[in-house]
C-alpha positions as protocol buffer text, in pm:
chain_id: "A"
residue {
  index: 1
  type: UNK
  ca { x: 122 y: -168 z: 8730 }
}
residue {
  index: 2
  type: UNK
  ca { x: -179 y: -304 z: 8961 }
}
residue {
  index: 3
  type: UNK
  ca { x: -493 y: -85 z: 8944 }
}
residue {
  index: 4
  type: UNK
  ca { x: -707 y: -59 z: 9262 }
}
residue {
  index: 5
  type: UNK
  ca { x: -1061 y: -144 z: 9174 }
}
residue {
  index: 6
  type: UNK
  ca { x: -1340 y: 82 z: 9332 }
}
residue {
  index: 7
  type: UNK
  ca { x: -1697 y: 44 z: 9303 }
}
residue {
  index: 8
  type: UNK
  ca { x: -1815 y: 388 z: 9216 }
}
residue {
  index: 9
  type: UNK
  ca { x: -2192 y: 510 z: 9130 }
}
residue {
  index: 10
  type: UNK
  ca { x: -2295 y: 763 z: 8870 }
}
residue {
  index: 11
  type: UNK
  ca { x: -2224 y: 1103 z: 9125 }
}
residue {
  index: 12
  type: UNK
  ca { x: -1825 y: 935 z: 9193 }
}
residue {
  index: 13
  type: UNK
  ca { x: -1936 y: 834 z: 9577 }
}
residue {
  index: 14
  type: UNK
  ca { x: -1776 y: 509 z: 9645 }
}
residue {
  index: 15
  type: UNK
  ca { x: -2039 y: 206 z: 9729 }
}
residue {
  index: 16
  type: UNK
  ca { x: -1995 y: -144 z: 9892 }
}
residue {
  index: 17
  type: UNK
  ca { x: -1955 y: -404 z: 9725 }
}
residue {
  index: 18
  type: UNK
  ca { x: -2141 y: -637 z: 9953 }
}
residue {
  index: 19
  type: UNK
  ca { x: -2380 y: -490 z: 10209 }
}
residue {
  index: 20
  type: UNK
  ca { x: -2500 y: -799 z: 10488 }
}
residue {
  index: 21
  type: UNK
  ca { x: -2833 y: -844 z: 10562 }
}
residue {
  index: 22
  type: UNK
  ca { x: -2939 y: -927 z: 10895 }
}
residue {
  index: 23
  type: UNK
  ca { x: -3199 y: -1198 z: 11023 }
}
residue {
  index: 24
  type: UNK
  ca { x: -3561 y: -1075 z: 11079 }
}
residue {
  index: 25
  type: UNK
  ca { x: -3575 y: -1375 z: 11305 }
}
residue {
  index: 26
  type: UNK
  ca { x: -3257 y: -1392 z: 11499 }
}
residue {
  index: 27
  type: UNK
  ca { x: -3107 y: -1022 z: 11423 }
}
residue {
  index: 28
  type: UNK
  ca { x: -2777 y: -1245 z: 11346 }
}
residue {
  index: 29
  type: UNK
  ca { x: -2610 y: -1170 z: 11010 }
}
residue {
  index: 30
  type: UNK
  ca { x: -2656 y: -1354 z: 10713 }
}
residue {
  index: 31
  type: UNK
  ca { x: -2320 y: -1421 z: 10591 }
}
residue {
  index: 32
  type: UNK
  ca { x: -2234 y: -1405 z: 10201 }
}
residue {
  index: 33
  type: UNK
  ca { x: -2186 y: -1876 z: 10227 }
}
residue {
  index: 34
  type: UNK
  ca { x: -2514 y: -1878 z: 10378 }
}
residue {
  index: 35
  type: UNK
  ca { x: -2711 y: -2023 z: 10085 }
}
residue {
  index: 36
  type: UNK
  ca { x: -2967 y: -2125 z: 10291 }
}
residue {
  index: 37
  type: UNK
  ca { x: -3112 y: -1766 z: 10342 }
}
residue {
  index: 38
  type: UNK
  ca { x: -3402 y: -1608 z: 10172 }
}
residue {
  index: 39
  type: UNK
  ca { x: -3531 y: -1279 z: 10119 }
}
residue {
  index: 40
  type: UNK
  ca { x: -3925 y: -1253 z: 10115 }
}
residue {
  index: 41
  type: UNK
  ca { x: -4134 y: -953 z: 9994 }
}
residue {
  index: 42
  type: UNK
  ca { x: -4452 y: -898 z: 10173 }
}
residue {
  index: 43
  type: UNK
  ca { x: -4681 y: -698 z: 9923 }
}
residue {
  index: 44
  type: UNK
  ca { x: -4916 y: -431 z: 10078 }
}
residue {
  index: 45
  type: UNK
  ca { x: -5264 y: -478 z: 9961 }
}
residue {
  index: 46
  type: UNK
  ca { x: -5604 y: -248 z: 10084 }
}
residue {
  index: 47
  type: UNK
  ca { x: -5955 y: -340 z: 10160 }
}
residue {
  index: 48
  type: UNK
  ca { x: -6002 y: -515 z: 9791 }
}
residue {
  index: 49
  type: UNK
  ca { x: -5708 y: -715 z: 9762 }
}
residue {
  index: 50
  type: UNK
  ca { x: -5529 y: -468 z: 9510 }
}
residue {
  index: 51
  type: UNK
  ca { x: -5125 y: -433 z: 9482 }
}
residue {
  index: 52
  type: UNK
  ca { x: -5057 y: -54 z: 9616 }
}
residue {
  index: 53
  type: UNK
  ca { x: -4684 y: -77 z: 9548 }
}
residue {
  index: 54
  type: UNK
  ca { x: -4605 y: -122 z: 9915 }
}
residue {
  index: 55
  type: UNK
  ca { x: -4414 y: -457 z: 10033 }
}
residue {
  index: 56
  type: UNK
  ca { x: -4226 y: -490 z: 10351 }
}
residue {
  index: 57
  type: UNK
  ca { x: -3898 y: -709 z: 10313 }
}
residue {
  index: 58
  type: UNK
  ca { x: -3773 y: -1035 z: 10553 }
}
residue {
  index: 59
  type: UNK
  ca { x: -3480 y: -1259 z: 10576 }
}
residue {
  index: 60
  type: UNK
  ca { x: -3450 y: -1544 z: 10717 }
}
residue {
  index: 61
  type: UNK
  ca { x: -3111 y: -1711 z: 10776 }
}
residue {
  index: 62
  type: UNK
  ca { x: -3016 y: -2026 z: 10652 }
}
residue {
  index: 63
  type: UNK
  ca { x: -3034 y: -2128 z: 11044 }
}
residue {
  index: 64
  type: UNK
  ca { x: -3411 y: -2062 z: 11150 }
}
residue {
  index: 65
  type: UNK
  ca { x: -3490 y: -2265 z: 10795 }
}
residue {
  index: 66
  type: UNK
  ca { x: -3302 y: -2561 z: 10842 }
}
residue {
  index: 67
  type: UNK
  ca { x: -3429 y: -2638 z: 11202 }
}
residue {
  index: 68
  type: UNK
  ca { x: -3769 y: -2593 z: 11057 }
}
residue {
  index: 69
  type: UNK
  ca { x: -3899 y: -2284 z: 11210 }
}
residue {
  index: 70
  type: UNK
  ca { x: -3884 y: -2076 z: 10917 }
}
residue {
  index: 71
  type: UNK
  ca { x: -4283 y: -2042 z: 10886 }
}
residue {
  index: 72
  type: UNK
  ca { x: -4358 y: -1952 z: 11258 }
}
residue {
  index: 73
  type: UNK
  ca { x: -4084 y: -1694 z: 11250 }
}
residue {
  index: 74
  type: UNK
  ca { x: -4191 y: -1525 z: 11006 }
}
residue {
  index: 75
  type: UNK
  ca { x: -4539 y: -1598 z: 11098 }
}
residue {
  index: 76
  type: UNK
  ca { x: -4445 y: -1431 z: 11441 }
}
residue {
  index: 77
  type: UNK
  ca { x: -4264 y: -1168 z: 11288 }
}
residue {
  index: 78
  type: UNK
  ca { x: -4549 y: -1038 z: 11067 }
}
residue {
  index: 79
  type: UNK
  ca { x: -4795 y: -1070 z: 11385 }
}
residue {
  index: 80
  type: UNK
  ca { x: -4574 y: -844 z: 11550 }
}
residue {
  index: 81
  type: UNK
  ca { x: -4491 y: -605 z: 11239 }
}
residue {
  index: 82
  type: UNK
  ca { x: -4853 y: -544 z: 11248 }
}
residue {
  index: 83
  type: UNK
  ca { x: -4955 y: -511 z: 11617 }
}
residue {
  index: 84
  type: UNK
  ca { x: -4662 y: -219 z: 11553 }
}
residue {
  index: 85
  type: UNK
  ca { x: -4821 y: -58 z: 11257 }
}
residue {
  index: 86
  type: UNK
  ca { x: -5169 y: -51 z: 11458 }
}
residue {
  index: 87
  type: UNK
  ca { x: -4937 y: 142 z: 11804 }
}
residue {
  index: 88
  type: UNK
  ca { x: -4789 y: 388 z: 11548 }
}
residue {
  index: 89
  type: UNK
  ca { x: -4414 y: 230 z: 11571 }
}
């Protein structure tokens, strides 16, 4: 007899198993074979340089990295992240 597997957490509501990220970059998804990807956490820090248990989280796709334009994406990402923050978005 063939059991069905099902990802379950503690409360019994059934979960993914694999839940896509998406490009900060290129808004494309980053598929599971994409080893080229990366995940970066930003830490928050205030006026003195101290941790305050704040990070904001980018990916970047295996794409944007290998045609080398991994650090001005996310360069231009953060830029506009911030000019955001500063509006109120």
């Amino acid at each position: 007899k063939k059991q069905d597997c099902i990802m379950q957490n503690s409360e019994g509501q059934t979960v993914d198993l694999y839940i896509p990220r998406k490009c900060s970059a290129t808004n494309r998804l980053i598929q599971a074979k994409d080893h080229g990807s990366v995940q970066i956490n930003i830490a928050h820090v205030d006026a003195n340089g101290t941790y305050t248990g704040a990070y904001t989280t980018l990916a970047l796709c295996g794409f944007i990295r290998q045609n080398g334009a991994g650090d001005s994406a996310l360069t231009r990402i953060w830029d506009e992240k911030q000019r955001g923050e500063l509006r109120g978005q």
